[in-house]
N, C-alpha and C positions, 0 to 999 in steps of 0.2 A: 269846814265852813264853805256853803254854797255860795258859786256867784251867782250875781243878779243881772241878767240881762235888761239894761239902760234902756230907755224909751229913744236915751241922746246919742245911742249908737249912729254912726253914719250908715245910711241906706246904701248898702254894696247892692250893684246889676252881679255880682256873684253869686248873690243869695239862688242866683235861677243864669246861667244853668247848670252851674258847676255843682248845685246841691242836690245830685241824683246819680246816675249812672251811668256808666261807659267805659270804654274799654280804653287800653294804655294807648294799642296804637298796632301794634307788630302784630302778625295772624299767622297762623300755619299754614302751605302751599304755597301755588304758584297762580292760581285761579281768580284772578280781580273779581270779576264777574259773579261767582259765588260768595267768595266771601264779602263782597256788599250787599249780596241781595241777605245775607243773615245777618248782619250787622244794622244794616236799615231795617228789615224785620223785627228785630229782636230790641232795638235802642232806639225804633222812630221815636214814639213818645217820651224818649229821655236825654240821652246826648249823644246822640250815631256820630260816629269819624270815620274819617278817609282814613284804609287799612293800608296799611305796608305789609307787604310780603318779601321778608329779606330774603326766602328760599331762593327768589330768582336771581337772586347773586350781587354783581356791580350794579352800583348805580340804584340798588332795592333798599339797599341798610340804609340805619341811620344816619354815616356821613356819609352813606353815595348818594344819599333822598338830594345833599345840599349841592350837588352840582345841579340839579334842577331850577333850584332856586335862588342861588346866589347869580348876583347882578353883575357885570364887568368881570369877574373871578368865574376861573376854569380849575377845575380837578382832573388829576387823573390816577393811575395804582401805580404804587412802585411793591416790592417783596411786603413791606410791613402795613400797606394797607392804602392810603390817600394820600396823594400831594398834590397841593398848589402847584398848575402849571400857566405854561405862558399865555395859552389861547385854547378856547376850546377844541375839544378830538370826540372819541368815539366814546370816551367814558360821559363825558357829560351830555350827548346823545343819546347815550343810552337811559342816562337819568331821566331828564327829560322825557325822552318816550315811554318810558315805566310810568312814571308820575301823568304825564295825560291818559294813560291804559286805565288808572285807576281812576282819575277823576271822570272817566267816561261810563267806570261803573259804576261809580254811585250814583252819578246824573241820572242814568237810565232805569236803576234802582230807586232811585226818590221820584223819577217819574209814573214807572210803575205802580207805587204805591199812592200815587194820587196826594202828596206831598207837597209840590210845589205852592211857596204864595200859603202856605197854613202857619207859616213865625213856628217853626220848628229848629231848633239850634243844633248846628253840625262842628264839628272841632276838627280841626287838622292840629296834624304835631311837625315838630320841625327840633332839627339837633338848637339849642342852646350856644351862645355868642361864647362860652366858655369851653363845652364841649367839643365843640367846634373846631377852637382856637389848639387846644389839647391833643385831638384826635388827625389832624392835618402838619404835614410837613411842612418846609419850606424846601427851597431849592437844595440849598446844604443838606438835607436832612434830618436836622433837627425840628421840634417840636413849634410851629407857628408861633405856640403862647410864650415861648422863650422872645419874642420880636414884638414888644412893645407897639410899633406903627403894622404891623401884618396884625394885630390883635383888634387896634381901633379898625380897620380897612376890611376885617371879614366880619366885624360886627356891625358895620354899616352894609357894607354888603348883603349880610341875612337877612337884617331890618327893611330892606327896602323888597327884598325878594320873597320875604314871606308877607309882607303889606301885599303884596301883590299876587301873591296866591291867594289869599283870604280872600282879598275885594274879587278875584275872578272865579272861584271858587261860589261865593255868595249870587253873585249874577246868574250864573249858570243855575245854581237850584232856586232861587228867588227867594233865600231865608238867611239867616244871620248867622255867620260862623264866628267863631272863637278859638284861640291858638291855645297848644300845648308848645313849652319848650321843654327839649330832654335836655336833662342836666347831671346824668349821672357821673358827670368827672369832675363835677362841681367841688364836691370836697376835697378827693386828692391834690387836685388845682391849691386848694386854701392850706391843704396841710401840709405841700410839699412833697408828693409823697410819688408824684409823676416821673416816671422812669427818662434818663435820660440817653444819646445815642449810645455812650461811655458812661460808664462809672466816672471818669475823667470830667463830663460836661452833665452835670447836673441841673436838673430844673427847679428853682429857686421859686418858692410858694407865692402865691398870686394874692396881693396885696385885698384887704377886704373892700378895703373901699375902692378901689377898682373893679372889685366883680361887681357892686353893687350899681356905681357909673356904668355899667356895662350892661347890665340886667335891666336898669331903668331907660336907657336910652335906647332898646330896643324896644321897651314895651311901649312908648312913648310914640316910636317911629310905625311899629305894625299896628299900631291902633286898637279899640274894640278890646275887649276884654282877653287876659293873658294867664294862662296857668302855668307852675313850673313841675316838673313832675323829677324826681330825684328817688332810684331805687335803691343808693348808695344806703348803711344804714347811720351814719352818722350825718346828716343835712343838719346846713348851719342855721336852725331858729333864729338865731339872734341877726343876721346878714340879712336876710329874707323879711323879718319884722320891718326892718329898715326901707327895705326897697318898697319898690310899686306894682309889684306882682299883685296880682285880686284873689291867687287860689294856689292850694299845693297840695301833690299828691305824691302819697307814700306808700309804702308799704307796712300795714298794722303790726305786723310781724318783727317789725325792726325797731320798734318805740321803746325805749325804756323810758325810767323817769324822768330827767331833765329834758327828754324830746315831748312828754304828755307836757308839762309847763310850756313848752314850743308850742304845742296846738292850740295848747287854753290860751295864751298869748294872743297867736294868731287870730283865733278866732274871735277873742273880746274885740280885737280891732276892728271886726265888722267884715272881715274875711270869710274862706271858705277852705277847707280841707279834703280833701280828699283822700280816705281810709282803702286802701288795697286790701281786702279781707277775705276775696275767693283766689284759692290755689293755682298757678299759671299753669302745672302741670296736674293729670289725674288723682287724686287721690286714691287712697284704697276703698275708703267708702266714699260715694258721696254725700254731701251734706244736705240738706233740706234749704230753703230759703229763712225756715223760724232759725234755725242752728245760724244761718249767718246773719240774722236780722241781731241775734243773740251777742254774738263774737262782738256785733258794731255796739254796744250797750256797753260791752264791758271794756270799752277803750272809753267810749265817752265818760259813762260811769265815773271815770276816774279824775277827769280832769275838773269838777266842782260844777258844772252846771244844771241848772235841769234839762233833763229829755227835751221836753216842748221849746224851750228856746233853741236849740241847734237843731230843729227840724228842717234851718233854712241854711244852714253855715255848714251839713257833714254832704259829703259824697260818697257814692262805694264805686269798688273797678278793683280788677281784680290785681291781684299783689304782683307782676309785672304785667310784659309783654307775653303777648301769647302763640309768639312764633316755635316754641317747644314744644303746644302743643297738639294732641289729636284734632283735627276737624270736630269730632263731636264733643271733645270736652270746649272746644274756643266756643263753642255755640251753647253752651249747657252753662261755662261759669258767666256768663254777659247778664243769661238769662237769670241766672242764681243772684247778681249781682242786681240786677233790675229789679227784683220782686222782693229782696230784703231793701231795698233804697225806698220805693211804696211802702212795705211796712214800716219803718222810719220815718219816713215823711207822715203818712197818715194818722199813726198814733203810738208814738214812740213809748208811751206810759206803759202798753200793754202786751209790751216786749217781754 
């Protein structure tokens, strides 16, 4: 039995622009400069984001992006990766100066392209108040999110530091940006399943309704519309239903049945999804844009809708980040992903 897409749906600002294409977020090299001007090339007319290139080490990945943007809180390396320190040093300097390197290329890139001032929507991504919390030490070093009050204090923290990239990020191009959080430790987080320093001090699974307090008080605080993007392949539908997230994106590859009832779910809410459905790394052949306009049909397909109603609720991007791969495959799956999202969008019947 098909659903019926309701007239009494609530009107989601998701429908546009998370209902198209773009990429996760991570790009191959070390080059800002390049890889904006192909990412604004290739996704002006769809969802262009500020790239990360974790190639260039500290302070590039996903939690060294958040010494950049956390507020009053300084990181720095220890052996195993990040920790919370007392005051800022040379690690979060370094974030910092990465993070303006890149926002200087897309500026000049969306100026280039004659961009500015056209209501073109740009997405930044930023680590997740959970990932976050999971991924950072404390002093002791143990895992942040075993610390109750370091858990609230970095998730206020991020909230106000990515509110404040977005809004300066938005100034600078003169067009409306929209946040991604990564969330990929989101489930281990829920399931317990988070390593601790000893076998001895294990990390005890993070309560659901605290992720979900946690997820909505940030979306609440960054403003403007919020995607959660989780490549884990167990994401919890049913946690995410709950919250105030407006869009989530997956990887198609990872869906079994109880996660397609997740999407159908989602998306009757008046939400939006977002299907990872081109390869982050080469494949042996490539695929055409019909082949993946195709692939995105036979996930909808399944979940009881018609085509034409999720013309405005699917997204495509490719099924991760794309820091594994080649320069010319990071620019060929955007492109792949961009022109099955038009096929989609324009007439999804004739897939």
């Amino acid at each position: 039995m098909r659903h019926r897409v309701e007239y009494g749906w609530a009107v989601s600002a998701f429908a546009h622009p998370f209902a198209t294409a773009s990429g996760i977020g991570s790009w191959p090299g070390t080059a800002a400069r390049q890889a904006a001007e192909v990412v604004v090339g290739e996704l002006a007319d769809a969802l262009a984001h500020l790239v990360e290139l974790p190639a260039r080490g500290v302070g590039a990945d996903l939690l060294g992006r958040a010494g950049a943007l956390l507020i009053d809180v300084a990181i720095d390396t220890v052996p195993r990766g990040y920790r919370i320190a007392a005051r800022p040093g040379a690690v979060t300097r370094r974030a910092v100066s990465l993070l303006d390197e890149d926002m200087d290329a897309l500026e000049e890139a969306w100026e280039t392209g004659g961009l500015r001032g056209g209501g073109r929507v740009v997405k930044v991504q930023a680590p997740g108040p959970i990932t976050l919390a999971a991924g950072l030490e404390l002093a002791n070093g143990h895992r942040a999110i075993t610390d109750p009050g370091a858990v609230r204090d970095l998730a206020a923290s991020l909230s106000e530091g990515v509110a404040a990239h977005r809004a300066a990020l938005a100034r600078r191009l003169d067009t409306p940006v929209v946040v991604q959080l990564d969330e990929p430790s989101l489930p281990a987080a829920l399931g317990g399943r988070l390593s601790g320093v000893t076998s001895l001090s294990p990390v005890a699974a993070l309560d659901e309704a605290v992720a979900v307090t946690l997820l909505d008080a940030c979306v609440a605080t960054v403003g403007g519309e919020v995607l959660l993007h989780c490549c884990d392949p167990e994401v919890p539908w049913e946690l995410l239903q709950r919250s105030t997230i407006g869009a989530i994106s997956v990887a198609a590859s990872t869906l079994r049945a109880p996660d397609l009832d997740g999407v159908a779910a989602f998306v009757e809410s008046g939400r939006t999804v977002m299907l990872g459905v081109v390869d982050s790394v080469a494949p042996e052949r490539r695929p055409s844009a019909e082949e993946v306009a195709r692939a995105v049909v036979a996930v909808t397909d399944r979940l009881g809708f018609e085509r034409s109603a999720l013309r405005d609720r699917i997204g495509l991007t490719p099924a991760c980040g794309l820091a594994g791969a080649t320069p010319q495959w990071a620019r060929t799956a955007i492109a792949l992903a961009r022109k099955a999202a038009d096929a989609f969008a324009e007439d999804p019947d004739a897939i």
